[in-house]
C-alpha positions as CSV (number, residue, x, y, z in Angstrom):
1,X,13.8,7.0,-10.0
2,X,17.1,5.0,-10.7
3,X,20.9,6.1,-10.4
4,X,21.1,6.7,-13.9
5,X,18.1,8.7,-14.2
6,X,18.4,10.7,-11.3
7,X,22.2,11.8,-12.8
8,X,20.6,12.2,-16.3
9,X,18.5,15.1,-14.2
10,X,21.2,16.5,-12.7
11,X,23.5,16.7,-15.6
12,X,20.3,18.6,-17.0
13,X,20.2,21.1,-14.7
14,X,23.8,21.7,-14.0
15,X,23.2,22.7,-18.2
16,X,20.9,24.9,-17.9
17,X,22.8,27.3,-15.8
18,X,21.3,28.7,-12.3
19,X,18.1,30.4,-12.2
20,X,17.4,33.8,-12.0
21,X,15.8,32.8,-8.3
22,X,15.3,30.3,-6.3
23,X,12.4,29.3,-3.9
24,X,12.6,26.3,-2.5
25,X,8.7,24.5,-1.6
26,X,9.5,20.9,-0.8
27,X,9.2,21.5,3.0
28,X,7.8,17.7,3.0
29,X,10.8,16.2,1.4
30,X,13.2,17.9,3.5
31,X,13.8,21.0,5.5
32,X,15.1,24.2,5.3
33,X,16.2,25.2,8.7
34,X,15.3,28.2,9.5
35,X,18.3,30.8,10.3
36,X,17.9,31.7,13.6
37,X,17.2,27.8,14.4
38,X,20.5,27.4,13.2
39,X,22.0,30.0,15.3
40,X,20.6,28.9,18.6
41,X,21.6,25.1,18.3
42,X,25.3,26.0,17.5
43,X,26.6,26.5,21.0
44,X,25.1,23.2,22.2
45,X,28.0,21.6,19.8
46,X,30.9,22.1,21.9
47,X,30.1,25.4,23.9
48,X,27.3,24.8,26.5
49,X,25.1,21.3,27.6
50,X,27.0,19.4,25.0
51,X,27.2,16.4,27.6
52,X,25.3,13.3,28.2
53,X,22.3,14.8,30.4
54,X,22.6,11.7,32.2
55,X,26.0,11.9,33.7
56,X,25.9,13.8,37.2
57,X,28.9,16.0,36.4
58,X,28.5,19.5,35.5
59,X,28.3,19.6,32.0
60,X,26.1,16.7,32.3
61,X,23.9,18.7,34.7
62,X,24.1,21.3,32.4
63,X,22.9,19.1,29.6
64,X,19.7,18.0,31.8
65,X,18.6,21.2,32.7
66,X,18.4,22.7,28.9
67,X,16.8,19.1,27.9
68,X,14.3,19.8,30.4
69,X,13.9,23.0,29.5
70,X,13.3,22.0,25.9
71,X,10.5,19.5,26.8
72,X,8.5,21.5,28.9
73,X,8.3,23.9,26.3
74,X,7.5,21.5,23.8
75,X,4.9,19.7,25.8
76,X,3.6,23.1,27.1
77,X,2.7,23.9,23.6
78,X,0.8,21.1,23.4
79,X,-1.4,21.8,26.6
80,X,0.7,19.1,28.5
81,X,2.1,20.3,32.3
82,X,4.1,17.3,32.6
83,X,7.7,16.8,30.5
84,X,8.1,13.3,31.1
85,X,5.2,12.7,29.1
86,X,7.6,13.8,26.1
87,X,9.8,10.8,25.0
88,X,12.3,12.4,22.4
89,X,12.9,10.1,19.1
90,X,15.2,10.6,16.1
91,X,12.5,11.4,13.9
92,X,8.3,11.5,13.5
93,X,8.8,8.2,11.7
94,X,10.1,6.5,14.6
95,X,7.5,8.1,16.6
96,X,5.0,6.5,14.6
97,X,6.5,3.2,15.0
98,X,6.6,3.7,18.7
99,X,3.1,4.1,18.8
100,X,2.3,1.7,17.1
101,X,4.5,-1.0,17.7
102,X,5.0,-0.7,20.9
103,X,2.1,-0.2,22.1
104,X,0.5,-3.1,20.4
105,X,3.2,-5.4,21.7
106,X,2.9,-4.4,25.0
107,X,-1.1,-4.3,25.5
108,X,-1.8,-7.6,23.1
109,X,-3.4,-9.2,26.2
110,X,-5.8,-6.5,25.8
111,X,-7.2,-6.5,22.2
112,X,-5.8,-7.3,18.5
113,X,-7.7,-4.8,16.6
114,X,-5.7,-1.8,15.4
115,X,-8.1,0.8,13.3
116,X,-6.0,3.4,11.2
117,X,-7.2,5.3,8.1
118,X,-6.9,4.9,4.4
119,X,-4.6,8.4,4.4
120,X,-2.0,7.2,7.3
121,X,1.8,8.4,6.3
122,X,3.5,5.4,6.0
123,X,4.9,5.3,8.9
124,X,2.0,4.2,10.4
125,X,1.0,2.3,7.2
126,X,3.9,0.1,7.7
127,X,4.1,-0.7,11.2
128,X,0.2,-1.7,11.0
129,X,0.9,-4.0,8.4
130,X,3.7,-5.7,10.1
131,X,1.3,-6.2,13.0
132,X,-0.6,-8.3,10.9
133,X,2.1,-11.0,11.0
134,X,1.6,-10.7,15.1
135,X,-2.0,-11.6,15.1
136,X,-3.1,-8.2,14.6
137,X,-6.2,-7.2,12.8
138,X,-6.0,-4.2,10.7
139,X,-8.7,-1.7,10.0
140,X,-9.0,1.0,7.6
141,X,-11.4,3.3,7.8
142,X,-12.2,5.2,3.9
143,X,-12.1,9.2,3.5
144,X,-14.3,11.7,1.2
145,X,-13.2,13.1,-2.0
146,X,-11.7,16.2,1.1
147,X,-9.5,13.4,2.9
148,X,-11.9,13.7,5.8
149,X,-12.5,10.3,7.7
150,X,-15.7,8.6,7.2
151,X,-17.0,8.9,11.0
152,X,-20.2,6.3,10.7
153,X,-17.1,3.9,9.3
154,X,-15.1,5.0,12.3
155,X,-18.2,4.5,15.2
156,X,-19.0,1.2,13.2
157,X,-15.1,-0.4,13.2
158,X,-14.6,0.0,17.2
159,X,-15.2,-2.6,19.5
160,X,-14.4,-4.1,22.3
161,X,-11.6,-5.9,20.6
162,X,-10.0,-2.8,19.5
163,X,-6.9,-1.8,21.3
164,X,-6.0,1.0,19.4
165,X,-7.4,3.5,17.6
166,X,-4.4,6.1,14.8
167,X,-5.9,8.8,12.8
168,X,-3.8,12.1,11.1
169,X,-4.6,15.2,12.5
170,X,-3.3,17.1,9.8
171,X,-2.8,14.9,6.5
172,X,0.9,15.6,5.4
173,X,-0.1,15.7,1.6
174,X,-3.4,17.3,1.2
175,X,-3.4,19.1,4.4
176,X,-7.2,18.2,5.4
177,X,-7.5,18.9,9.0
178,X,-9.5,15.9,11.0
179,X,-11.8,16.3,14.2
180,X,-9.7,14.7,16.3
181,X,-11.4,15.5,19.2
182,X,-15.0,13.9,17.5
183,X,-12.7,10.9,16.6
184,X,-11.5,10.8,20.0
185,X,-15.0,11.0,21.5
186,X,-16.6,8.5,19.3
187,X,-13.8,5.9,19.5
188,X,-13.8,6.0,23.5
189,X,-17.9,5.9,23.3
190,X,-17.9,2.5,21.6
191,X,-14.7,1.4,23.6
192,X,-14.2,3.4,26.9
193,X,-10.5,1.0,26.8
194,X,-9.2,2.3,23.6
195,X,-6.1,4.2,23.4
196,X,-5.9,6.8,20.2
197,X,-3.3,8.5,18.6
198,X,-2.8,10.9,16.2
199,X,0.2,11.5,14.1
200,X,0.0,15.3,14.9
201,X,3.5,16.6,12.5
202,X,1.9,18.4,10.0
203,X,-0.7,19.8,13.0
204,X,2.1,21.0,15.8
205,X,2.7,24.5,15.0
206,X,0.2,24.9,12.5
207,X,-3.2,24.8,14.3
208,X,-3.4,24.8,18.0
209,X,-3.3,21.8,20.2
210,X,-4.5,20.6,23.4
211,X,-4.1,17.4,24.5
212,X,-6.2,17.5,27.4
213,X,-9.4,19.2,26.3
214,X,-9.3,16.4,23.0
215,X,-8.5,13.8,25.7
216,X,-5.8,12.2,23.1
217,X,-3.3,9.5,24.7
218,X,-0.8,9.6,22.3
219,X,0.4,12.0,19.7
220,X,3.6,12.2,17.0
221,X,5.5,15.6,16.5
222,X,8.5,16.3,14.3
223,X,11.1,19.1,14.3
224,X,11.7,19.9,11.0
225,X,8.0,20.2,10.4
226,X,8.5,23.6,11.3
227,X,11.7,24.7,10.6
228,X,14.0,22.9,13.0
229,X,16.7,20.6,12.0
230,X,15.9,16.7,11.3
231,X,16.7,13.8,12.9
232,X,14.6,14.5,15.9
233,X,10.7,14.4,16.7
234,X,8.8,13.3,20.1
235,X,6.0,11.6,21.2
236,X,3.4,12.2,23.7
237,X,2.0,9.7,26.0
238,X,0.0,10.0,28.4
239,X,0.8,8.8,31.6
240,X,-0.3,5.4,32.7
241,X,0.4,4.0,29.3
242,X,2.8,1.1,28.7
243,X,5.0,1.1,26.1
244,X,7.2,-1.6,24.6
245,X,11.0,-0.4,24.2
246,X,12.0,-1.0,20.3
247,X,15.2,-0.7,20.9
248,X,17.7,-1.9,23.6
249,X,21.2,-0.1,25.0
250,X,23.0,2.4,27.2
251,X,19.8,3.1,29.8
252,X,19.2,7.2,29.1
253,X,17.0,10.1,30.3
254,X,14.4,8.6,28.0
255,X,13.8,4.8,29.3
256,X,11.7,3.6,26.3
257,X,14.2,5.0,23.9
258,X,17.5,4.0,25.1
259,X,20.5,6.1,23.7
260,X,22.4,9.5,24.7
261,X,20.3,12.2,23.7
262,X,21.2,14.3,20.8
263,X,20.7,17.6,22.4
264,X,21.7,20.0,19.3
265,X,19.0,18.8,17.8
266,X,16.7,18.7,20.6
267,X,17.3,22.6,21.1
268,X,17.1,23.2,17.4
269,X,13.0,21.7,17.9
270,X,12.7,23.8,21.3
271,X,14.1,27.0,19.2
272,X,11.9,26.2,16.4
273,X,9.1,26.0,18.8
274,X,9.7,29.1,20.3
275,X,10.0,31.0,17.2
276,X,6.8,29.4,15.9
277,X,4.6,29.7,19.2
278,X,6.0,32.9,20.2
279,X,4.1,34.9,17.8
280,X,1.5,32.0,17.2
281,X,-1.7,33.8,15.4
282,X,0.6,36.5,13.2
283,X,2.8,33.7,12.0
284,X,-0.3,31.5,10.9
285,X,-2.0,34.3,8.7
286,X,1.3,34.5,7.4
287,X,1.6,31.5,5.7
288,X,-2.3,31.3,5.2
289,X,-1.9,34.3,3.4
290,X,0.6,33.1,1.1
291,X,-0.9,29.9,0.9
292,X,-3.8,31.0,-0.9
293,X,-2.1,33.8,-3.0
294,X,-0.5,30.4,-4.1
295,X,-3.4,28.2,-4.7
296,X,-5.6,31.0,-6.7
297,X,-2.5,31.7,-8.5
298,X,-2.0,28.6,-10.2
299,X,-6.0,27.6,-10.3
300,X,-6.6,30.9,-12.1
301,X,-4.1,31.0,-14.7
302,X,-3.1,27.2,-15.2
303,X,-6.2,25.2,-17.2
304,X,-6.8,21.8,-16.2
305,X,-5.7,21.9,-12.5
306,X,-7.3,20.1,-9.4
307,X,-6.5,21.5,-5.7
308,X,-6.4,18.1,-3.9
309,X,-8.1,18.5,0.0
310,X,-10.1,21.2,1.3
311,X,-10.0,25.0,1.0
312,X,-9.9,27.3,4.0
313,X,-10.1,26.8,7.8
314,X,-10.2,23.0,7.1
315,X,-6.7,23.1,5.5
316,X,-3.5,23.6,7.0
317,X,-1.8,26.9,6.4
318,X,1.2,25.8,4.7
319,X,-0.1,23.2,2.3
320,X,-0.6,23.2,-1.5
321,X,-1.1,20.3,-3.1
322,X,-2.6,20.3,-7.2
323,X,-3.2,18.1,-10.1
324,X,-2.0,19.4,-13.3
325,X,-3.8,16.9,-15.7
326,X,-2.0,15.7,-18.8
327,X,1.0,16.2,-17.0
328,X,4.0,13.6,-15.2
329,X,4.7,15.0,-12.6
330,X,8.3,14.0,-12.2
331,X,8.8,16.0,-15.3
332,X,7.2,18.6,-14.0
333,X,9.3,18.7,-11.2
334,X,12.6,18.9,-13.2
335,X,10.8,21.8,-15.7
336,X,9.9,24.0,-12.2
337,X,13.7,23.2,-11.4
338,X,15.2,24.4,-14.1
339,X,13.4,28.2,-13.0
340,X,14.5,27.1,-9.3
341,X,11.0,26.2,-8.2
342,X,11.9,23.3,-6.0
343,X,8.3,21.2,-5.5
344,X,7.7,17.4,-4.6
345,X,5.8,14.9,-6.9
346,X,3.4,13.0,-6.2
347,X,3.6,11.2,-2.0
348,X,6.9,12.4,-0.5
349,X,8.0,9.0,0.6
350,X,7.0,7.5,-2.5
351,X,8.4,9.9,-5.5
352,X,11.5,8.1,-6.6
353,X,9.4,4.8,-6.7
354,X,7.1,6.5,-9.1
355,X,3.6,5.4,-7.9
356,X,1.3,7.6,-7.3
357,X,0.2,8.5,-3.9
358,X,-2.1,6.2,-1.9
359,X,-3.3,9.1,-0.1
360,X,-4.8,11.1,-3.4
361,X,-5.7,7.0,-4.7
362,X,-8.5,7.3,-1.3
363,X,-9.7,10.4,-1.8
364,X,-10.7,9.6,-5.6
365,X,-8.2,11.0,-7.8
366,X,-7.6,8.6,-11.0
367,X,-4.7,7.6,-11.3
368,X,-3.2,10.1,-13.9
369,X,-4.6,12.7,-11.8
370,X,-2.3,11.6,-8.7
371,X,0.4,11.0,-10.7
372,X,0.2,14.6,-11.9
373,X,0.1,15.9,-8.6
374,X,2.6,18.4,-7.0
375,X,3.1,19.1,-3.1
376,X,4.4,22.5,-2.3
377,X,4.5,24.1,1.7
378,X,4.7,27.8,2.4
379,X,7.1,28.4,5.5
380,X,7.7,31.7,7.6
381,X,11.2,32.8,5.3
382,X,9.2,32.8,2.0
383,X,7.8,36.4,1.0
384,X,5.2,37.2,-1.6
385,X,7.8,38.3,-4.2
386,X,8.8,34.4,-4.1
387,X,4.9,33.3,-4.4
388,X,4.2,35.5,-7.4
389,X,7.5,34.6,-9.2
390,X,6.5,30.8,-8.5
391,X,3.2,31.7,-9.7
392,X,4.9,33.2,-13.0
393,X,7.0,30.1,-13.7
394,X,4.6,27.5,-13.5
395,X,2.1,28.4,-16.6
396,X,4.8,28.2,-19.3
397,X,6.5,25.3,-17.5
398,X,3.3,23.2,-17.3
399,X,2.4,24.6,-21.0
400,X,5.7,23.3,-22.0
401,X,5.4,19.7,-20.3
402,X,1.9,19.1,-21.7
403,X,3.5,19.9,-25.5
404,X,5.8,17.2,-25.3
405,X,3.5,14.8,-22.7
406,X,2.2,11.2,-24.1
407,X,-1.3,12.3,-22.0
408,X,-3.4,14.6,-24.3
409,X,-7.1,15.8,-22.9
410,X,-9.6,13.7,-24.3
């Protein structure tokens, strides 16, 4: 979307006056931080462990005990005993690239083949590609119509070239939830060498996770994922694994990752992660709940409507992700904004370029399909009163779009 466009929208908006309510579904995009999140990381401003965690003053000491109370919380939720396993980054995207990258970089000796997935986030997507320029060779492994991996593919792909094996837990678009721990088993069957990750942001906090019993070496998580602020996610490695730094400076708590530590935000993810874990199985029927109130809301009373991924246990709990066919969905973004339904079109990362997404490209949507996709996430704050009035808003805005839309049914 250009400059000019994107003002054109919001001159639009600002003219249609504010909406009788708001809800606000484009948890992928960006984050709402949840309240008490907000609360909690405050004091860490300027009132308590505000220092460098490094220094050996007291506020500095101060500043390492809450960061290492942050990470063993973290890494406890993810079955790990052992903080320093936790390498804190400024986002999931960097943790991808971490992975990735540096791993490769540092193990080359040991293999060129990197296997990924036709459904990575681009931040995997990217960094694999670069490799190529390295002397990397980069494998994609297809999905079904569901986003689930093609496992034969996978078993086929590794050998003993392979160095590294990155598959999505939890797809960020279409939610499909992957057998890591079958991926895992197969991979290191064919290659007992290999070294898997996961990007893991859309799973942490939505399904439960342990590192151990899937016997996964690496894994992304993000903050704002689920609810905390952004500019901070982690990654897990297991220990014995060598890393290359992508980054040089000031030598810090966190050795691969130089830099002070940013601990607002890093107490922002531990309070998120408390409030999520802390009443784990209630707060995901929650937003299961209110997930599928959404999803048969819209299938039942929009016509023409695809739910992109799988339905039930196999999908995340926060995730909707549908087609409207002979729709844009960039249009239908700014109609649902203009009732204060705030939704994403198309791939996150890729809206304002206005292609559609690779991910619903390899599961077999056509392209007019994808492009009329929309990606809305449930979160913990959102009630069923803002569900049904989404739920109301969307039949006449879609009817209204498909009136004036280029794309008539056939």
């Amino acid at each position: 979307m250009s400059t000019d466009i994107g003002r054109g929208v919001k001159e639009l908006l600002e003219a249609h006056g504010r909406p009788e309510r708001e809800v606000y579904l484009d948890g992928e995009n960006s984050v709402k931080v949840y309240k008490k999140v907000v609360e909690e990381m405050i004091p860490y401003f300027n009132e308590k462990a505000y220092g460098n965690p490094s220094i050996t003053h007291k506020i500095g000491w101060e500043s390492y005990e809450a960061f290492r109370e942050a990470a063993s919380y973290i890494a406890s939720r993810i079955g790990s005993d052992n903080p320093q396993n936790l390498i804190f980054t400024h986002s999931g995207t960097e943790a991808n690239n971490l992975a990735i990258k540096g791993f490769a970089l540092a193990n080359r000796k040991k293999g060129n083949k990197i296997i990924i997935s036709d459904v990575e986030h681009l931040s995997i997507v990217f960094p694999a590609e670069t490799l190529k320029k390295e002397g990397f060779e980069i494998v994609k492994i297809p999905v079904d119509k569901e986003g689930f991996v093609d496992l034969e593919a996978l078993e086929t792909a590794v050998d003993k070239d392979t160095l590294l094996v990155s598959i999505i837990w939890v797809n960020h678009e279409i939610g499909t939830i992957e057998p890591i721990k079958e991926i895992v088993r197969i991979a290191k069957e064919k290659n007992p060498n290999v070294i898997v990750h996961t990007d893991a942001a859309d799973a942490f906090g939505k399904i439960p996770i342990d590192v151990k019993d899937v016997g996964i070496d690496m894994m992304t998580l993000s903050s704002p994922k689920i609810g905390g602020p952004k500019g901070v996610g982690a990654l897990y490695v297991r220990q014995g694994i060598k890393l290359a730094s992508l980054i040089q400076g000031q030598v810090s708590i966190e050795r691969i990752w130089p830099g002070v530590e940013n601990m607002p935000l890093i107490m922002g993810f531990y309070a998120a992660s408390k409030m999520i874990f802390e009443n784990f199985d209630e707060n995901i029927k929650y937003l299961k709940k209110l997930r599928d109130r959404l999803i048969d809301g819209i299938l039942d009373n929009v016509p023409y409507t695809l739910l992109n991924g799988p339905r039930g246990e196999k999908r995340a709990p926060d995730n909707v992700n549908i087609s409207f066919l002979y729709c844009e969905g960039e249009a239908l973004t700014v109609e649902f904004s203009m009732n204060g339904v705030y939704v994403s079109s198309g791939s996150a990362c890729t809206s304002r370029v206005l292609e559609p997404s690779h991910v619903l490209l390899a599961i077999g949507r056509e392209y007019e399909e994808a492009h009329g996709s929309l990606l809305m996430k449930v979160t913990l704050e959102h009630t069923e009163e803002d569900i049904d009035y989404v739920i109301s808003v969307i039949p006449k805005a879609v009817e209204r779009i498909r009136k004036i839309s280029s794309i008539k049914p056939k």
